[in-house]
N, C-alpha and C positions, 0 to 999 in steps of 0.2 A: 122748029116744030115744038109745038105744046100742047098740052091739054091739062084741062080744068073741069075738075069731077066734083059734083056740088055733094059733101058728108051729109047725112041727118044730123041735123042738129041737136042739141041736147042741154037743157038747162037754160037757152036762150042763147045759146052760140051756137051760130053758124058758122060751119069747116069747109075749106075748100081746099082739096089737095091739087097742090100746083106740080107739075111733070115736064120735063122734057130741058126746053132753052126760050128764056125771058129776055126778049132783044125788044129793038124800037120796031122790029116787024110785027112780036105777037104781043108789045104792051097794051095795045088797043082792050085787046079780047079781056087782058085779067083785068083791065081798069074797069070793062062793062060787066063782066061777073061781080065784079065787087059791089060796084056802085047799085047792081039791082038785090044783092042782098046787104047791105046797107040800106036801100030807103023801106026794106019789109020789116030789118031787125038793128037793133042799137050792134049787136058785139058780131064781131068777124073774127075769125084767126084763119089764119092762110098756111097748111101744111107742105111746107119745102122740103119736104125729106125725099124728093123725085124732083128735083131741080140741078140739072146736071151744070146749069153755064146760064148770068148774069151780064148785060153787057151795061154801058153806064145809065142807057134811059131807063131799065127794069130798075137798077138800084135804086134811082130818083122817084119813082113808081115807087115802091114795097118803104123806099122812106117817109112819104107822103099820108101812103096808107097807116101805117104806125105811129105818125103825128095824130094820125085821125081815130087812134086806138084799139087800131085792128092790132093783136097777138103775132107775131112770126113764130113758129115752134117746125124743129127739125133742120133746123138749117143743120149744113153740111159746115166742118172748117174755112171750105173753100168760099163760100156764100156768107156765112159770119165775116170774115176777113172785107171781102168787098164791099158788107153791109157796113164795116166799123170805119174805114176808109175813107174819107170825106173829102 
């Protein structure tokens, strides 16, 4: 289970707090959040600080996304660790 709360944005970023568990069941949903505030605005950052558990397609997801410039902010030890991990 997940869920994705779209922030106000501010300054020209757009926030999206991410919740719950980022598996290859619910990457679908954060890849189409993303993607639709990405074609409205250049900047994203993605709040993980409600991210209980990563499995390896989220990580390949949220690395993707940060290639593409989006901010992570709030990662947990647990979620840094898997994001550093390659």
């Amino acid at each position: 289970m997940m869920r994705v709360t779209r922030i106000a944005a501010g300054e020209g970023v757009e926030t999206l707090r991410v919740e719950g568990r980022l598996t290859h069941e619910t990457v679908e949903e954060l890849r189409m959040a993303c993607e639709a505030v990405l074609t409205e605005q250049r900047s994203l950052q993605l709040d993980l600080s409600g991210l209980q558990f990563v499995d390896p397609t989220g990580v390949a997801l949220l690395h993707s996304l940060e290639r593409r410039g989006t901010r992570l902010e709030g990662c947990s030890g647990f979620i840094n660790e898997l994001l550093r991990a390659r």
